[in-house]
PQR file of N, CA, C, O and H, with PARSE charges and radii, in Angstrom:
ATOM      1  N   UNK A   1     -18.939 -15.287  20.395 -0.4000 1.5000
ATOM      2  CA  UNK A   1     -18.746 -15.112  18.979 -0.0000 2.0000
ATOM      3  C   UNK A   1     -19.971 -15.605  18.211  0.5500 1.7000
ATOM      4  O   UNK A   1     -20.419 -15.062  17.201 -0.5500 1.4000
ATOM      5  N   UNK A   2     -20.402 -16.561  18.730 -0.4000 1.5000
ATOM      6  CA  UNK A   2     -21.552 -17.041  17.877 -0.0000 2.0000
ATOM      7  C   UNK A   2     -23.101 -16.193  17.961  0.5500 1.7000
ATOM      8  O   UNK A   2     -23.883 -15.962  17.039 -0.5500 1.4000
ATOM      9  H   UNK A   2     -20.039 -17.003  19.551  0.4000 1.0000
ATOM     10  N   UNK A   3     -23.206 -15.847  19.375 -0.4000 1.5000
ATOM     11  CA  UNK A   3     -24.290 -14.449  19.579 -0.0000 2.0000
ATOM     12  C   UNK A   3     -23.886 -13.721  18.974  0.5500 1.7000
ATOM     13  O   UNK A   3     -24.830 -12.974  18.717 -0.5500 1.4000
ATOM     14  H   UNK A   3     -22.571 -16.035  20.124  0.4000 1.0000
ATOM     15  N   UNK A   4     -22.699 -13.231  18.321 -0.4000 1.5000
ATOM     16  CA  UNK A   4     -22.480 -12.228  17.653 -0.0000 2.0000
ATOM     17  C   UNK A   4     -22.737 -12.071  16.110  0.5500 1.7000
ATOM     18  O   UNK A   4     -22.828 -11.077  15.391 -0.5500 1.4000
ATOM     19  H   UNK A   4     -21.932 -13.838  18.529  0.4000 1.0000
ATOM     20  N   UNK A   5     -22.842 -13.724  15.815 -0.4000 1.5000
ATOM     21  CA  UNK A   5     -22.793 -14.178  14.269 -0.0000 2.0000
ATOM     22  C   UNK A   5     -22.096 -14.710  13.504  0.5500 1.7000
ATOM     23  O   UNK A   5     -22.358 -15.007  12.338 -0.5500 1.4000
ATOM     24  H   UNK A   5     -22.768 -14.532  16.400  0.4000 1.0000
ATOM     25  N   UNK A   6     -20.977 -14.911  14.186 -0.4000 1.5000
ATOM     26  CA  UNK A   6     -19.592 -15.086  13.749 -0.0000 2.0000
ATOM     27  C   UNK A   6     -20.352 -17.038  13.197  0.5500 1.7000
ATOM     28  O   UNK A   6     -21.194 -17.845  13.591 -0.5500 1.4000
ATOM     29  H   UNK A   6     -20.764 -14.670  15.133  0.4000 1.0000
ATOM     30  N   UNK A   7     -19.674 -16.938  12.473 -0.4000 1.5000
ATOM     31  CA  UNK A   7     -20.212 -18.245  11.379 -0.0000 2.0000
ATOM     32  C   UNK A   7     -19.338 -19.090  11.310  0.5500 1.7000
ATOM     33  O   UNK A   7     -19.821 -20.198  11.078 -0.5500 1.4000
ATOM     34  H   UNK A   7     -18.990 -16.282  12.152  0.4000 1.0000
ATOM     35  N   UNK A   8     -17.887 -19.085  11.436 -0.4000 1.5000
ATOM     36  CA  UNK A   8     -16.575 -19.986  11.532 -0.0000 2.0000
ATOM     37  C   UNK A   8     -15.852 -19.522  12.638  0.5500 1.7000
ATOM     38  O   UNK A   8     -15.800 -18.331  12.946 -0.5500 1.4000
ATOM     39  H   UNK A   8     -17.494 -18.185  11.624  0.4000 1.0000
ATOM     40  N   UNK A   9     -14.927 -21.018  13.642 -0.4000 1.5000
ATOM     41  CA  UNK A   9     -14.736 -20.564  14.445 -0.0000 2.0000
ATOM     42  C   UNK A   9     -13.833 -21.853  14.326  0.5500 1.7000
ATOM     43  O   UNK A   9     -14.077 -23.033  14.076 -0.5500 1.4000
ATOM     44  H   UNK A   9     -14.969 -21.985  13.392  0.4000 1.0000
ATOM     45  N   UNK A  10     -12.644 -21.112  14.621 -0.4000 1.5000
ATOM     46  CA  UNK A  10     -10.977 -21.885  14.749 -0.0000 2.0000
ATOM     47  C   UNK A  10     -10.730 -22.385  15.888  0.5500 1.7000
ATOM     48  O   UNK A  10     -10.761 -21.827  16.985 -0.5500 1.4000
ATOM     49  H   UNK A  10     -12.446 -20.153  14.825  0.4000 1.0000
ATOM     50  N   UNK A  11     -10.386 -23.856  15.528 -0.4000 1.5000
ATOM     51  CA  UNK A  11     -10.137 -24.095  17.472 -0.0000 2.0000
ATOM     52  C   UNK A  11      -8.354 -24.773  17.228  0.5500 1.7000
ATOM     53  O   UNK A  11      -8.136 -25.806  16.595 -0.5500 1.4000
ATOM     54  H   UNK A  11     -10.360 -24.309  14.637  0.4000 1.0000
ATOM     55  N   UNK A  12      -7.564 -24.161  17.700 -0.4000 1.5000
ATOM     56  CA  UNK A  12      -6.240 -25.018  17.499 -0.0000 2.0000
ATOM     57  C   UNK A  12      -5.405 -24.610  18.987  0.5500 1.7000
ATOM     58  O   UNK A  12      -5.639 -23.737  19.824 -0.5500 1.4000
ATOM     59  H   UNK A  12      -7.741 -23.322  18.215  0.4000 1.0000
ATOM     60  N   UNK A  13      -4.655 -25.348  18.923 -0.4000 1.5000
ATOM     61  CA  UNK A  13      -3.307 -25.553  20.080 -0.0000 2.0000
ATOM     62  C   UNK A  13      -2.254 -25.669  19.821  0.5500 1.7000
ATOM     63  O   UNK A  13      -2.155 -25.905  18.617 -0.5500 1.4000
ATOM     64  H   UNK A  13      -4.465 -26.057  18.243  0.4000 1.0000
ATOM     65  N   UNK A  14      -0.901 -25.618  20.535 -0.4000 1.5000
ATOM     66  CA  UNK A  14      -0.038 -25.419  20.246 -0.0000 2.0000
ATOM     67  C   UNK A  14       0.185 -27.081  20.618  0.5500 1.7000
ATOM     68  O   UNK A  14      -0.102 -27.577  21.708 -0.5500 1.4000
ATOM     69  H   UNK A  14      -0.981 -25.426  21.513  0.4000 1.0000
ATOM     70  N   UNK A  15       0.817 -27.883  19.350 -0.4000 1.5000
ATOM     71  CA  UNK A  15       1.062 -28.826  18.676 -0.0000 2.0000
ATOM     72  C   UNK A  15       2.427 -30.109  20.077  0.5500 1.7000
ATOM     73  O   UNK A  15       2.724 -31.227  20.499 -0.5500 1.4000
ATOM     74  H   UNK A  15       1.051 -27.480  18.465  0.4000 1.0000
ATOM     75  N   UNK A  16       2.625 -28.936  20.087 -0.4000 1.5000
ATOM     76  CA  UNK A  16       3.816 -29.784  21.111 -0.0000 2.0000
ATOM     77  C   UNK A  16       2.953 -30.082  22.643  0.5500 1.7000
ATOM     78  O   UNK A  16       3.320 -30.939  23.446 -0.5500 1.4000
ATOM     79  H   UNK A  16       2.384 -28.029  19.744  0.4000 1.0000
ATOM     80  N   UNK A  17       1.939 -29.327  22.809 -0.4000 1.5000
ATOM     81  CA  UNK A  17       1.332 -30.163  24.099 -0.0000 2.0000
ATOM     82  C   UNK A  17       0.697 -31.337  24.073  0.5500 1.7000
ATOM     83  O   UNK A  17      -0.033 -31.823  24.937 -0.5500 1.4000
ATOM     84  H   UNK A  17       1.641 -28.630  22.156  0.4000 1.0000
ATOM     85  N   UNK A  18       0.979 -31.717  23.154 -0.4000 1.5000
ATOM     86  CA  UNK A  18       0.712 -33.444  23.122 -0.0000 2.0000
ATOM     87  C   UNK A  18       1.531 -34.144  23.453  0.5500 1.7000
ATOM     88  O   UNK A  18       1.179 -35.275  23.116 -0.5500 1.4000
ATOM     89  H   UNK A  18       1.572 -31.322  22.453  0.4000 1.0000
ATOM     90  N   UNK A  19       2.752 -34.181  24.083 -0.4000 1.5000
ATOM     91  CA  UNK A  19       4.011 -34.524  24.467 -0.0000 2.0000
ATOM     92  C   UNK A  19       4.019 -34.013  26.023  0.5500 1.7000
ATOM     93  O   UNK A  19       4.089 -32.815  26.295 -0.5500 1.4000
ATOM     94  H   UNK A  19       3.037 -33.262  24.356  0.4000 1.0000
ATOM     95  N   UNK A  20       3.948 -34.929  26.913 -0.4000 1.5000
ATOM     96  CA  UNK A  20       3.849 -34.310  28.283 -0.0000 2.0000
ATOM     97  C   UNK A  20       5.861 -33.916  28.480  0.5500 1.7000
ATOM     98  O   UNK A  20       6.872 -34.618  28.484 -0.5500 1.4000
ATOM     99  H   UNK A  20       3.891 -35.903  26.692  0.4000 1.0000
ATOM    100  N   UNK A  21       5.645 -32.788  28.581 -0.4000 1.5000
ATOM    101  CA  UNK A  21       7.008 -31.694  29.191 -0.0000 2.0000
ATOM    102  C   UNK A  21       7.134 -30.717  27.949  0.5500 1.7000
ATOM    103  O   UNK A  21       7.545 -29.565  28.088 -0.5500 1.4000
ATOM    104  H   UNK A  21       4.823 -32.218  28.578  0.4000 1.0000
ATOM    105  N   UNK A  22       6.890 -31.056  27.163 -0.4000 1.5000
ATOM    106  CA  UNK A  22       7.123 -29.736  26.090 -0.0000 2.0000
ATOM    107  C   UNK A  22       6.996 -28.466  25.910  0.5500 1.7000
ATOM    108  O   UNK A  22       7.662 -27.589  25.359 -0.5500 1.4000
ATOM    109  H   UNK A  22       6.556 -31.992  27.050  0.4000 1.0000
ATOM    110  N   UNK A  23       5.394 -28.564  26.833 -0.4000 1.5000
ATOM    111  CA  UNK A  23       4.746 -27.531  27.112 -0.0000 2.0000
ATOM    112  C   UNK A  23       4.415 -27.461  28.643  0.5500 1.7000
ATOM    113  O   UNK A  23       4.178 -28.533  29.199 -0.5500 1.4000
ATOM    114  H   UNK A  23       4.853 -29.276  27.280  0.4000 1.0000
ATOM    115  N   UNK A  24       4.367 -26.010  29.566 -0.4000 1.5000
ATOM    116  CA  UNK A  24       3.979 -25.920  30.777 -0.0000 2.0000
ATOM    117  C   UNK A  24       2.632 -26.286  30.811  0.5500 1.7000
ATOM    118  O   UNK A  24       2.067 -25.970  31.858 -0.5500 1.4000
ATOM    119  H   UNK A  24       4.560 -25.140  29.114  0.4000 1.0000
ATOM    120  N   UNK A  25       2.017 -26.803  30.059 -0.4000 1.5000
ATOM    121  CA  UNK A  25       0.748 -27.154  30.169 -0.0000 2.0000
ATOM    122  C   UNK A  25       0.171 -28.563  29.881  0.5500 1.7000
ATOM    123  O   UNK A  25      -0.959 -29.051  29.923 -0.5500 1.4000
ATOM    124  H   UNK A  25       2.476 -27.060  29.209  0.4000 1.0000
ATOM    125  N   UNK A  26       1.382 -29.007  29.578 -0.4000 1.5000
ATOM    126  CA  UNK A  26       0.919 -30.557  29.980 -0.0000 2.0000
ATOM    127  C   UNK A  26       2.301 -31.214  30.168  0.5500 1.7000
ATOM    128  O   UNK A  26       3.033 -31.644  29.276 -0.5500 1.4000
ATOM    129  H   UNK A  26       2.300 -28.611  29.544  0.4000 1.0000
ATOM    130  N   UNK A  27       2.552 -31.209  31.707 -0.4000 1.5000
ATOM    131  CA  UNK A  27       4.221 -31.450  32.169 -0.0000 2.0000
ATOM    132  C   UNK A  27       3.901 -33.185  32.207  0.5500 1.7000
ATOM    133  O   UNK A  27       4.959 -33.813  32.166 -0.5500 1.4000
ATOM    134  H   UNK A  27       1.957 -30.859  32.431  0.4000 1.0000
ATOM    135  N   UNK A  28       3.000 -33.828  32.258 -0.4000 1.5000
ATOM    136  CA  UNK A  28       3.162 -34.884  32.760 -0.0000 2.0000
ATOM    137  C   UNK A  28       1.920 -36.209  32.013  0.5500 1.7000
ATOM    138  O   UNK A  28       1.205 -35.491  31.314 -0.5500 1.4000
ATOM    139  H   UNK A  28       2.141 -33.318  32.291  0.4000 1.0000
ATOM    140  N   UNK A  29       1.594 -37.106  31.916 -0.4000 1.5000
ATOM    141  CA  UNK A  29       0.717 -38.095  31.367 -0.0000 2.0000
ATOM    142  C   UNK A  29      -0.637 -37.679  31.984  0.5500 1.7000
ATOM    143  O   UNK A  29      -1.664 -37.866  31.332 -0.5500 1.4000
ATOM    144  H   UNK A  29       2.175 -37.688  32.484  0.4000 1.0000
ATOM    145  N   UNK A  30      -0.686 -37.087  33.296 -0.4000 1.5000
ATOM    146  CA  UNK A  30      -2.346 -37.076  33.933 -0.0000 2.0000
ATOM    147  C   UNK A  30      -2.502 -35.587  32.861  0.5500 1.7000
ATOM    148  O   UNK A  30      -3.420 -35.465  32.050 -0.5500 1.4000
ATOM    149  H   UNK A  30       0.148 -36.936  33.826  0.4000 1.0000
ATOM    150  N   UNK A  31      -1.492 -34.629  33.057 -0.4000 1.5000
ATOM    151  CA  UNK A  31      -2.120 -33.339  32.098 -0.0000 2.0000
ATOM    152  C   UNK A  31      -1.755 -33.635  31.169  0.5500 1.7000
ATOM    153  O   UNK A  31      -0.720 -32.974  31.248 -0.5500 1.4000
ATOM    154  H   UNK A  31      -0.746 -34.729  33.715  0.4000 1.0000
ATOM    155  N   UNK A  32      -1.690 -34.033  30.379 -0.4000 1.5000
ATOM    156  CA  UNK A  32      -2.101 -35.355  29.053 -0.0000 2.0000
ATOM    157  C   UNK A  32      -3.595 -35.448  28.713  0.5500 1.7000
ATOM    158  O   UNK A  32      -4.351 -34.983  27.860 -0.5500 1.4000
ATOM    159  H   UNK A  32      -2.530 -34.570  30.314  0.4000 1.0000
ATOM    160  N   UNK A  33      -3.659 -36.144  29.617 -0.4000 1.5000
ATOM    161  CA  UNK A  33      -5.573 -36.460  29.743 -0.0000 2.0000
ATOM    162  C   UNK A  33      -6.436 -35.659  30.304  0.5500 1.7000
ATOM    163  O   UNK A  33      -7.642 -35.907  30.294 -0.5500 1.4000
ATOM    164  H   UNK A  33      -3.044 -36.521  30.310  0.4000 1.0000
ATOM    165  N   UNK A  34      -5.906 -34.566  30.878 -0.4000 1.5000
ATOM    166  CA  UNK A  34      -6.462 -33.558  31.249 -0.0000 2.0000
ATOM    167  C   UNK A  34      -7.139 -32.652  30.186  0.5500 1.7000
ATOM    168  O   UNK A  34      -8.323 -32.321  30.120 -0.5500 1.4000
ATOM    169  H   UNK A  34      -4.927 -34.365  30.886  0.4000 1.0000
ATOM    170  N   UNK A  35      -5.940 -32.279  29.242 -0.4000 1.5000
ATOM    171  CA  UNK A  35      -5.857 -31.710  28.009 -0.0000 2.0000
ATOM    172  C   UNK A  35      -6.901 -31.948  27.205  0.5500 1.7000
ATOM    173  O   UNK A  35      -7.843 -31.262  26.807 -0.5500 1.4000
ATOM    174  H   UNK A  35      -4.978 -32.547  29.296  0.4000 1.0000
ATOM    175  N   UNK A  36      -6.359 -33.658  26.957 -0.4000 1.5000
ATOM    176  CA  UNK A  36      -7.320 -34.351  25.800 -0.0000 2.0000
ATOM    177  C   UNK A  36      -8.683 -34.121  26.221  0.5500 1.7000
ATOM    178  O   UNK A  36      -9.400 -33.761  25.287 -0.5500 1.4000
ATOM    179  H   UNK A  36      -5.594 -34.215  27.281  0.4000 1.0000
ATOM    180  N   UNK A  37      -9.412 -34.243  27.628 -0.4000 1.5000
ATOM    181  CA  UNK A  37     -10.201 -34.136  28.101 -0.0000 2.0000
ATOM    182  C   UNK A  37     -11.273 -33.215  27.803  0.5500 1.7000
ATOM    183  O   UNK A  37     -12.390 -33.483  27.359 -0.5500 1.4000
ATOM    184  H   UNK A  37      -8.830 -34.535  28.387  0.4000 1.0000
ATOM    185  N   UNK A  38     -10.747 -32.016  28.128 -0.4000 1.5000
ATOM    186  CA  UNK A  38     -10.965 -30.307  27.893 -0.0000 2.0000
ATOM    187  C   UNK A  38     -11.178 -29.955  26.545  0.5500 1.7000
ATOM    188  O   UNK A  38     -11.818 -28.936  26.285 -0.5500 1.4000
ATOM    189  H   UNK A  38      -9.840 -31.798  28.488  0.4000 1.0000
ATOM    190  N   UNK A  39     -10.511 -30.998  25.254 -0.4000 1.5000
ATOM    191  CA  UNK A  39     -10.883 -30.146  24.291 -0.0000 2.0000
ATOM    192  C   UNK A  39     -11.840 -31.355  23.768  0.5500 1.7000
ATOM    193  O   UNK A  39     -12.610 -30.895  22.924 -0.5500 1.4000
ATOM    194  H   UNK A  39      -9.990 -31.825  25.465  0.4000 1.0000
ATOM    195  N   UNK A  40     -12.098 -33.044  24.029 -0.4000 1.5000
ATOM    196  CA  UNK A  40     -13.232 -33.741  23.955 -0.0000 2.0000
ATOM    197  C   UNK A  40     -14.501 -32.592  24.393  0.5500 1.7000
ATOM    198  O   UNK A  40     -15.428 -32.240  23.664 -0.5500 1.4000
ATOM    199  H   UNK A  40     -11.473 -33.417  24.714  0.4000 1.0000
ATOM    200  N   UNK A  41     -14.189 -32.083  25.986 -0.4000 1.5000
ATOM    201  CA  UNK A  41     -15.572 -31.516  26.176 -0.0000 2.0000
ATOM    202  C   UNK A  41     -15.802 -29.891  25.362  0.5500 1.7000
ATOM    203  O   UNK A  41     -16.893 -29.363  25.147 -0.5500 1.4000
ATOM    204  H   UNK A  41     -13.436 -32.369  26.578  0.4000 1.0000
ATOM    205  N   UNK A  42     -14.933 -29.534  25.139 -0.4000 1.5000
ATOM    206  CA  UNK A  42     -15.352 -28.269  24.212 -0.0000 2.0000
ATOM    207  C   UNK A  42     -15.881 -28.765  22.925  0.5500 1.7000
ATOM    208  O   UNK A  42     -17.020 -28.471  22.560 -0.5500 1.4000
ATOM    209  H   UNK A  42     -14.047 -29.963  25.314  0.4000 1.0000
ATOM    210  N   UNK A  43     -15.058 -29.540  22.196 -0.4000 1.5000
ATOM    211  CA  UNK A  43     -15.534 -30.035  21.254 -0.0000 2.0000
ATOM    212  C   UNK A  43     -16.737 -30.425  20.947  0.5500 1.7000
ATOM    213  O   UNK A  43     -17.235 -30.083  19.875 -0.5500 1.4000
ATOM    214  H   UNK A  43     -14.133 -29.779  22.492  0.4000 1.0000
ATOM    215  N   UNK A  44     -17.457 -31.268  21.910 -0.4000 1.5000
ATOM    216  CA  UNK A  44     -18.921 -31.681  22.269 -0.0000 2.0000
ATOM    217  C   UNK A  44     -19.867 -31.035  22.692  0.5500 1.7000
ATOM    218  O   UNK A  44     -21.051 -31.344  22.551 -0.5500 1.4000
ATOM    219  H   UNK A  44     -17.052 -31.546  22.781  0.4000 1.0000
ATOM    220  N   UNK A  45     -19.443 -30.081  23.247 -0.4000 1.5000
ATOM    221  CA  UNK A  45     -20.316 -28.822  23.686 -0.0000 2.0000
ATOM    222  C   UNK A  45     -20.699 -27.787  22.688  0.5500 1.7000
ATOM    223  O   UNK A  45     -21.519 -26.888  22.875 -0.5500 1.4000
ATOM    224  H   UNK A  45     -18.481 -29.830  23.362  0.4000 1.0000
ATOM    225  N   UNK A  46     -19.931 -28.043  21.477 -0.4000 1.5000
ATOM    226  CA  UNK A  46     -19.684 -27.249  20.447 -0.0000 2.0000
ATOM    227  C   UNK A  46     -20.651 -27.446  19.600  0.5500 1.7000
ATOM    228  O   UNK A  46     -21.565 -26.679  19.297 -0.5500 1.4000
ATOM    229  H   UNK A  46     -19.265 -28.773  21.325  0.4000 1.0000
ATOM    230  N   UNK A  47     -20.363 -28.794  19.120 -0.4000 1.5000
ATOM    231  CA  UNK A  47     -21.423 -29.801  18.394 -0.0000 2.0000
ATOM    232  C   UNK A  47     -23.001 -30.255  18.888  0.5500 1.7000
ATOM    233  O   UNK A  47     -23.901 -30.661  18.153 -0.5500 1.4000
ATOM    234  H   UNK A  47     -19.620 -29.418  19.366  0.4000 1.0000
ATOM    235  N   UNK A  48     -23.032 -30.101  20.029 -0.4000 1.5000
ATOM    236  CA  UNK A  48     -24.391 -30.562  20.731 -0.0000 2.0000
ATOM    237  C   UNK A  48     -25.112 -29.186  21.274  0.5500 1.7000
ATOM    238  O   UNK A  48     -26.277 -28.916  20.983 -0.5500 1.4000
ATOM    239  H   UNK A  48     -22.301 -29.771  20.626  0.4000 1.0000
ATOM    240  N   UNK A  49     -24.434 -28.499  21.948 -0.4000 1.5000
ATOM    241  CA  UNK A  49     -25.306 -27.058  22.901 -0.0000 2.0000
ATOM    242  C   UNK A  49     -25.197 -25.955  21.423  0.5500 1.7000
ATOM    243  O   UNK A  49     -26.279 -25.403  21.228 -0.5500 1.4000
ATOM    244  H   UNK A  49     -23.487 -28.718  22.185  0.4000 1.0000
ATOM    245  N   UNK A  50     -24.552 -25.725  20.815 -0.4000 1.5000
ATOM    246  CA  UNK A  50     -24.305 -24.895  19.479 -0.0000 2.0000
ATOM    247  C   UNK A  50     -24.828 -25.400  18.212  0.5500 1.7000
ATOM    248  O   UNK A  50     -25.222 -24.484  17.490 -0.5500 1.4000
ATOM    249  H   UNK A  50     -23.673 -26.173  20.974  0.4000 1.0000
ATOM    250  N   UNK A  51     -24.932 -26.332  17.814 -0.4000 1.5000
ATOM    251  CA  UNK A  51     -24.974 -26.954  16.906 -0.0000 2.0000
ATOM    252  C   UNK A  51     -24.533 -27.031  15.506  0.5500 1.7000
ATOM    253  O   UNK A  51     -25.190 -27.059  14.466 -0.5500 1.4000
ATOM    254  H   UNK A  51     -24.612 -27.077  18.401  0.4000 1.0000
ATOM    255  N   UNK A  52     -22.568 -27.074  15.842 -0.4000 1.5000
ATOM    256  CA  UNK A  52     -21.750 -26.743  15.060 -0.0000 2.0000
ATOM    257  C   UNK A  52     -21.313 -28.149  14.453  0.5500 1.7000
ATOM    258  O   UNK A  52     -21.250 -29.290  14.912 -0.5500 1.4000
ATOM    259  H   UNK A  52     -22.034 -27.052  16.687  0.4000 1.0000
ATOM    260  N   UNK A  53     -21.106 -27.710  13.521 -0.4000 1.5000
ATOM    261  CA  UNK A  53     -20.029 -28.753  12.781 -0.0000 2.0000
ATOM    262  C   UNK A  53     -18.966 -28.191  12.092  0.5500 1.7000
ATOM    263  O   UNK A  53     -18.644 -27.038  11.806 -0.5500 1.4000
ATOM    264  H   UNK A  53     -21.158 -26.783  13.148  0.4000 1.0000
ATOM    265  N   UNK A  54     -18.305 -29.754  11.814 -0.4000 1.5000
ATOM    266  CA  UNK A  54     -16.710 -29.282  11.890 -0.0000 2.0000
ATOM    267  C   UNK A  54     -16.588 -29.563  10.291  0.5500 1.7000
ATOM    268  O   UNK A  54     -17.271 -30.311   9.592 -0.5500 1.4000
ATOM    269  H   UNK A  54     -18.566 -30.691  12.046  0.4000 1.0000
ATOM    270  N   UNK A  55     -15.399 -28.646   9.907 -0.4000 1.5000
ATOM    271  CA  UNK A  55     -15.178 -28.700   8.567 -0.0000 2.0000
ATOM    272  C   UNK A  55     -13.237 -28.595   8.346  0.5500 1.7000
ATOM    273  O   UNK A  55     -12.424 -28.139   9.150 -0.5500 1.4000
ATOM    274  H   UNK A  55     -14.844 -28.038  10.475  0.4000 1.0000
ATOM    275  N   UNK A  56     -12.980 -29.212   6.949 -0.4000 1.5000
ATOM    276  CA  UNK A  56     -11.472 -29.524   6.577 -0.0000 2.0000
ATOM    277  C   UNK A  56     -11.705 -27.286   6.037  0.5500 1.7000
ATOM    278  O   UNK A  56     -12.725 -26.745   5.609 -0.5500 1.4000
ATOM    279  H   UNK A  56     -13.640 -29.583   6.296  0.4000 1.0000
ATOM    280  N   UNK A  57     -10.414 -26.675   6.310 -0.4000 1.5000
ATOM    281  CA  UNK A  57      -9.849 -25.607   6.072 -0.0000 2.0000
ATOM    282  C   UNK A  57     -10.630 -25.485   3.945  0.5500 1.7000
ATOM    283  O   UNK A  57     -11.122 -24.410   3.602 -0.5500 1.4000
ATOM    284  H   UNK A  57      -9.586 -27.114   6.658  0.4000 1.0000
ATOM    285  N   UNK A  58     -10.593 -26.335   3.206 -0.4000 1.5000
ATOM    286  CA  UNK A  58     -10.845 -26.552   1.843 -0.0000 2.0000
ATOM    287  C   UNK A  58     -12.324 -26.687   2.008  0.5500 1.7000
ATOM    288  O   UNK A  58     -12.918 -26.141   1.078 -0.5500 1.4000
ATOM    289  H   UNK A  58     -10.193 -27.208   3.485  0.4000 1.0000
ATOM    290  N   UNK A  59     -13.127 -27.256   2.916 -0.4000 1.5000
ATOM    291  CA  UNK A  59     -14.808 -26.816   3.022 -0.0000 2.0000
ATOM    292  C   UNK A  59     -15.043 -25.586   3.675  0.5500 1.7000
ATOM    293  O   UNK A  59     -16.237 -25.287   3.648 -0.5500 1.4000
ATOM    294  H   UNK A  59     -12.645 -27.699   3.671  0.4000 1.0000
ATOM    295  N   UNK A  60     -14.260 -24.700   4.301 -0.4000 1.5000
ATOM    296  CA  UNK A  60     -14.505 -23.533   4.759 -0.0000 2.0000
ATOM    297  C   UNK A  60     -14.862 -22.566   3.074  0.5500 1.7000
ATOM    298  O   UNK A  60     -15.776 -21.910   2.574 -0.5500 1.4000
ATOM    299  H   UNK A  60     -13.290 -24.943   4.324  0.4000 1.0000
ATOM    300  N   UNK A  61     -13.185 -23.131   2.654 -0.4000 1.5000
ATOM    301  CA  UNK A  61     -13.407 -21.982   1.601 -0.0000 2.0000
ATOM    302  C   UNK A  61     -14.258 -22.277   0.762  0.5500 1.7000
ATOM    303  O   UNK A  61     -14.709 -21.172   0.458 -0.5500 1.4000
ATOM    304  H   UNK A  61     -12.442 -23.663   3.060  0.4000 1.0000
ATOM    305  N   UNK A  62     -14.821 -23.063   0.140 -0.4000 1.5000
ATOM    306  CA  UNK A  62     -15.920 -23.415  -0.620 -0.0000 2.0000
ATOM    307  C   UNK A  62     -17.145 -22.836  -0.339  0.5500 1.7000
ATOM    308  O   UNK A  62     -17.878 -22.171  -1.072 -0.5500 1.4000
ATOM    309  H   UNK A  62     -14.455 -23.960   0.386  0.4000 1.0000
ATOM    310  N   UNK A  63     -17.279 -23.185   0.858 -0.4000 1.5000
ATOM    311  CA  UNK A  63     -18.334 -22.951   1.175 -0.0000 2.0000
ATOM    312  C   UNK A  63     -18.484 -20.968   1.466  0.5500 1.7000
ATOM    313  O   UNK A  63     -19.602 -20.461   1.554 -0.5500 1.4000
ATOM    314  H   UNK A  63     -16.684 -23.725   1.454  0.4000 1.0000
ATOM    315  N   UNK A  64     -17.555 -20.352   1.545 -0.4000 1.5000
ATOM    316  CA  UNK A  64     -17.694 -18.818   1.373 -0.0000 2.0000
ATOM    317  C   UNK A  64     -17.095 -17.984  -0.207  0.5500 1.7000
ATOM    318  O   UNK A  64     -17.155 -16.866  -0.721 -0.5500 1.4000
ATOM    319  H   UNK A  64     -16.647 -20.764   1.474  0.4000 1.0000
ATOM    320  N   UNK A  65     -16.588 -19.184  -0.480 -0.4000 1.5000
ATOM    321  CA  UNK A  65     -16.309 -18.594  -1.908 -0.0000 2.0000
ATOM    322  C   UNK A  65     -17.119 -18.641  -3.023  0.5500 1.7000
ATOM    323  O   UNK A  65     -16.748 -18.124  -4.077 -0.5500 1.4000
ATOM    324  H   UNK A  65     -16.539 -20.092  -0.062  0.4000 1.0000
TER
END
């Protein structure tokens, strides 16, 4: 997306996998930290190899409006 140009880029999850069993994707405390893990390193990879920063939904629109 970003080779492409794309200028904002949404990163969200479904809210209940923060609760190990809620979700098939984090049944237990290790995929817990697995989770948290995965989106620390996207997150950082985001910010450092891209050189993105993060903004509140109210600096998006400002900033294109």
């Amino acid at each position: 997306m970003c080779a492409a140009g794309i200028r904002v880029l949404v990163f969200s999850f479904h809210s209940p996998s923060v609760t190990p069993g809620f979700t098939p994707y984090v049944r237990d405390q290790a995929d817990l930290r697995s989770f948290l893990e995965r989106i620390d390193g996207f997150l950082a990879s985001f910010r450092t190899e891209l050189g993105g920063r993060f903004a509140s939904p109210d600096e998006v629109l400002a900033a294109v409006g």
